[in-house]
C-alpha positions as CSV (number, residue, x, y, z in Angstrom):
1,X,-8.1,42.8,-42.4
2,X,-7.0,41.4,-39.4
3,X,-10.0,39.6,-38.5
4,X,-10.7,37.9,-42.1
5,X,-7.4,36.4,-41.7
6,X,-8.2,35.4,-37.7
7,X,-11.4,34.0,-39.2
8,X,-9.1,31.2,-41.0
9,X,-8.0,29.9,-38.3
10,X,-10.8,30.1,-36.0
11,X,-13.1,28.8,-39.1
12,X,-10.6,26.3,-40.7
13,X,-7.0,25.9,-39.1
14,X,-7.9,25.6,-35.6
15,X,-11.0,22.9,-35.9
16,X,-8.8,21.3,-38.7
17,X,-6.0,20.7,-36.1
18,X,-8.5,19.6,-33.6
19,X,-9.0,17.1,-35.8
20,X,-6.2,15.8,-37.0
21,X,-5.8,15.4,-32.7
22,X,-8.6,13.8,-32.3
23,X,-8.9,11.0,-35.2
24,X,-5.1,10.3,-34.6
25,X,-5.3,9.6,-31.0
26,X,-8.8,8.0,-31.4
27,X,-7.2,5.6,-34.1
28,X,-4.3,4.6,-32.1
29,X,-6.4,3.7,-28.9
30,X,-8.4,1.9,-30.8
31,X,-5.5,-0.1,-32.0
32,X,-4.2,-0.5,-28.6
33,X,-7.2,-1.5,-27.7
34,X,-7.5,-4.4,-30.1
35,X,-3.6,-5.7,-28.9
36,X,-5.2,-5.8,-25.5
37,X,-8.3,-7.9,-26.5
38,X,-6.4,-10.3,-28.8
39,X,-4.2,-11.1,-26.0
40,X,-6.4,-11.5,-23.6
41,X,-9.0,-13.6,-25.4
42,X,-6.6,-15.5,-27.2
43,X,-3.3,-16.0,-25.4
44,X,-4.8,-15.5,-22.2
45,X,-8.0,-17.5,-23.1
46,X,-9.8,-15.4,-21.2
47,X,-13.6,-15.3,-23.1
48,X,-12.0,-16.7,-26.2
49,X,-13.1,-15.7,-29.8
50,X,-16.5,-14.9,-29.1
51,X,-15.2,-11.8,-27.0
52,X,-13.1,-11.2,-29.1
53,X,-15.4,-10.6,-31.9
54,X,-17.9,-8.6,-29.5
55,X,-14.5,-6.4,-28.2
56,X,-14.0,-5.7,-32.2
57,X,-17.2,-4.9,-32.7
58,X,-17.8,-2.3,-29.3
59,X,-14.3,-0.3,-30.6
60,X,-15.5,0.0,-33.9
61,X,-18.7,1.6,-32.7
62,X,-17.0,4.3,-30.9
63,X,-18.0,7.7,-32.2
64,X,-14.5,8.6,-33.7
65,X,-13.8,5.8,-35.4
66,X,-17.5,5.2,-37.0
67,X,-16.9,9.2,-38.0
68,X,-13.7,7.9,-40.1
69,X,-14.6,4.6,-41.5
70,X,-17.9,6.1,-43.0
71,X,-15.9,9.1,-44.4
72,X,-18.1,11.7,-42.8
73,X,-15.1,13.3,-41.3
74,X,-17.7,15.6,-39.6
75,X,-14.9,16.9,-36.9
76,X,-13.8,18.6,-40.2
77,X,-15.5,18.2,-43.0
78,X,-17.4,21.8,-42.7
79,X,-13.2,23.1,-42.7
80,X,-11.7,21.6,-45.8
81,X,-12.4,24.4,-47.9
82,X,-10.2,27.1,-45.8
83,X,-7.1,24.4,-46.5
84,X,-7.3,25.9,-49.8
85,X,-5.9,29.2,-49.3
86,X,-2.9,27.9,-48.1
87,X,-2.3,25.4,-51.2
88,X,-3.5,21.9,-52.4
89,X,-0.5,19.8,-50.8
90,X,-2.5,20.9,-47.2
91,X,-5.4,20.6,-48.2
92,X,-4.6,17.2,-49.7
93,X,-2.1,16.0,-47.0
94,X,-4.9,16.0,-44.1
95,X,-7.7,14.7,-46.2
96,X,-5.8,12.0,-47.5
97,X,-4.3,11.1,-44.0
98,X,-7.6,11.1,-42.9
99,X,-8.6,8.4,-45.7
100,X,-6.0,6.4,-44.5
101,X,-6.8,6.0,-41.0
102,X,-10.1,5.3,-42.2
103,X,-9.2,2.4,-44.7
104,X,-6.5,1.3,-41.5
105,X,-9.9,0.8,-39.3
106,X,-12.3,-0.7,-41.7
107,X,-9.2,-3.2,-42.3
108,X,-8.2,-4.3,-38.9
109,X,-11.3,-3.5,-36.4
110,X,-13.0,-6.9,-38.0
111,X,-13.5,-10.0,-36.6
112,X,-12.6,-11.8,-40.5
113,X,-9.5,-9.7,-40.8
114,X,-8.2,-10.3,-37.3
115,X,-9.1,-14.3,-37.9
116,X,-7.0,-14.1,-41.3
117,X,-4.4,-12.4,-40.2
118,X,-4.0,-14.6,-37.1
119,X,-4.1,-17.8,-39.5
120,X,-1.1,-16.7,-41.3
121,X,1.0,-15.0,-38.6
122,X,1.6,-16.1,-34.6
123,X,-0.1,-13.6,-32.3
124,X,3.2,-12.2,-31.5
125,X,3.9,-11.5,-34.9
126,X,-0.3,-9.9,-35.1
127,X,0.6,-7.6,-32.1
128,X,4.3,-6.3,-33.5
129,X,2.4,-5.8,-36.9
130,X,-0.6,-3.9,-35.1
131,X,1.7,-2.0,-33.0
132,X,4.0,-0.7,-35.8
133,X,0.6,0.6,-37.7
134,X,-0.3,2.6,-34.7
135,X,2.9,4.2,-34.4
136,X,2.9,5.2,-37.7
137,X,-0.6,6.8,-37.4
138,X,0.3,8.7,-34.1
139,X,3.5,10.0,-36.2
140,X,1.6,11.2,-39.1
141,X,-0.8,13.0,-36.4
142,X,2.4,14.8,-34.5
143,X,3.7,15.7,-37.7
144,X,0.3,17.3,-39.2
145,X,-0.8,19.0,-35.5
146,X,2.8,20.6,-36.1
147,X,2.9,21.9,-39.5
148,X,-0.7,23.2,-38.9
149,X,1.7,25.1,-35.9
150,X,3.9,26.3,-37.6
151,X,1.6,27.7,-39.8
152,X,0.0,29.8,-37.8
153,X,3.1,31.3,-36.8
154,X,4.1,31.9,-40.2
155,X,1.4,34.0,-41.0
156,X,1.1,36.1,-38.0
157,X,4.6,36.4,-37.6
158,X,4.5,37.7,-41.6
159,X,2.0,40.7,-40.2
160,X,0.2,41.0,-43.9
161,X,-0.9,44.4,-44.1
162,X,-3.4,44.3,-47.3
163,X,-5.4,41.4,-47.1
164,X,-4.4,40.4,-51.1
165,X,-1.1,39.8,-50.0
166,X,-2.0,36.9,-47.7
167,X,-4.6,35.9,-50.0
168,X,-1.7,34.6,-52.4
169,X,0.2,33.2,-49.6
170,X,0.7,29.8,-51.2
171,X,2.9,31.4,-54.5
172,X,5.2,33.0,-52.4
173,X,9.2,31.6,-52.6
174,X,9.3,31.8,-49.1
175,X,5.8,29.2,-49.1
176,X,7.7,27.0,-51.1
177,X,9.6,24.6,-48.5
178,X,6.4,24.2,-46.8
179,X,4.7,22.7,-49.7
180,X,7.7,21.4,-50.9
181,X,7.7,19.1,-48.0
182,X,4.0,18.4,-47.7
183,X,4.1,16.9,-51.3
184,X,7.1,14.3,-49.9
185,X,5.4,13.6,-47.3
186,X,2.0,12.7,-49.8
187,X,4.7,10.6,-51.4
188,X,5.4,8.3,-49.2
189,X,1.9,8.2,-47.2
190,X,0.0,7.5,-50.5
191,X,2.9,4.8,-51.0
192,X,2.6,3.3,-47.5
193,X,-1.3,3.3,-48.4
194,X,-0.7,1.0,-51.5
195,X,1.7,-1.8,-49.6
196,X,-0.5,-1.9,-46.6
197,X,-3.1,-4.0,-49.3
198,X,0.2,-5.8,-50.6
199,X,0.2,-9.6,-49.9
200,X,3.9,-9.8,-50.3
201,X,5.4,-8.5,-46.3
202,X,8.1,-7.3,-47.8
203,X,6.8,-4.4,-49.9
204,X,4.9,-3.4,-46.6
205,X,7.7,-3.5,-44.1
206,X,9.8,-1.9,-47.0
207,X,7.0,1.1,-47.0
208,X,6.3,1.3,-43.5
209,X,10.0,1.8,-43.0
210,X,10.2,4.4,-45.4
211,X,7.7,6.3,-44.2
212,X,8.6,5.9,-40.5
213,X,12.4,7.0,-41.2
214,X,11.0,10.1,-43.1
215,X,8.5,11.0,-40.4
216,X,11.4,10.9,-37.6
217,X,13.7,12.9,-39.7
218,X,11.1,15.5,-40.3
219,X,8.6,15.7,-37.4
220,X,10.4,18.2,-35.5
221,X,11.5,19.9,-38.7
222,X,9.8,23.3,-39.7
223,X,9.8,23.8,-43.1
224,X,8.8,27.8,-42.2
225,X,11.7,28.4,-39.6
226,X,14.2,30.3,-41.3
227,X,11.6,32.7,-42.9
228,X,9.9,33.0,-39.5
229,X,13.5,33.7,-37.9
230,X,14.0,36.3,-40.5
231,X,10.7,38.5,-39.8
């Protein structure tokens, strides 16, 4: 019994949390990345726009970032159907995350976008903008990496000894704070998700504010602690 559980983690959890890692970090280097090379070709005038487009062009090549912009997720793809067992809100919360970060790359890693965004806003203003994205994304990775944590503990803290029991893990009361958070979260990501393609700045910084408040509050928060505490 022991070992069919072990097997979701080591076939699902585990590679699902590698990941989240890697696509969040990947995302918010690549983002840093294109600060650097906007300032540098443009304030700095140092190769101008036609670096500038070739710099946009080599970051969205990288092997991480074409893996999320095409939606072939294929760090974890093969995993999404373990998420199952421990309730949609998971299963939902990374994949839709995932989509996001995608969408967040196709957007900004172009030369047109950059251009537009740049004709309507001071580079200052382009590189505040850029850098608030990325912190989002890095905050919806921590908070994901650690609720795939705590998890784990969860469940072998729980020691299940018949293997139906864990199998309806995601009905029991003591499951529902967990999901009960993921579903906020889903909230305000999908409505973050909606302003981003807003052309009015004040229904995206009213969003991203949101969203960032809610991850700062709650990233260190584990929805599973008191349960875990009481095993």
């Amino acid at each position: 019994m022991h070992e069919r559980i072990q097997a979701y983690f080591e076939e699902g959890i585990i590679p699902i949390e590698a990941a989240v890692s890697e696509y969040g970090t990947s995302s918010v280097f690549a983002l840093a990345d294109l600060r650097i090379w906007v300032a540098r070709c443009l304030r700095f005038e140092r190769g101008g726009p036609k670096l500038l487009e070739a710099k946009i062009e080599e970051i969205s090549k990288r092997p991480a970032i074409t893996d999320l912009t095409t939606h072939n997720f294929s760090l974890a793809m093969k995993w999404f159907p373990t998420l199952h067992k421990f309730g949609m809100p998971l299963y939902n919360s990374v994949k839709r995350t995932f989509q996001l970060y995608s969408n967040i790359l196709s957007d900004q890693l172009t030369y047109e976008h950059v251009q537009r965004q740049l004709s309507a806003s001071s580079i200052d203003e382009f590189m505040a903008g850029s850098a608030a994205v990325a912190e989002i994304v890095r905050r919806t990775q921590v908070y994901l990496e650690r609720r795939l944590e705590n998890l784990r503990d969860y469940v072998w803290q729980r020691d299940y000894e018949e293997y139906h029991d864990f199998s309806e893990i995601s009905k029991e009361q003591s499951f529902e704070a967990f999901t009960s958070e993921l579903n906020q979260y889903l909230k305000h990501l999908n409505e973050w998700s909606k302003a981003l393609t807003s052309k009015k700045s004040e229904d995206r910084e009213r969003a991203s504010g949101t969203l960032s408040y809610w991850l700062s509050k709650n990233i260190d928060h584990n929805p599973l602690r008191q349960i875990i505490a009481e095993l």
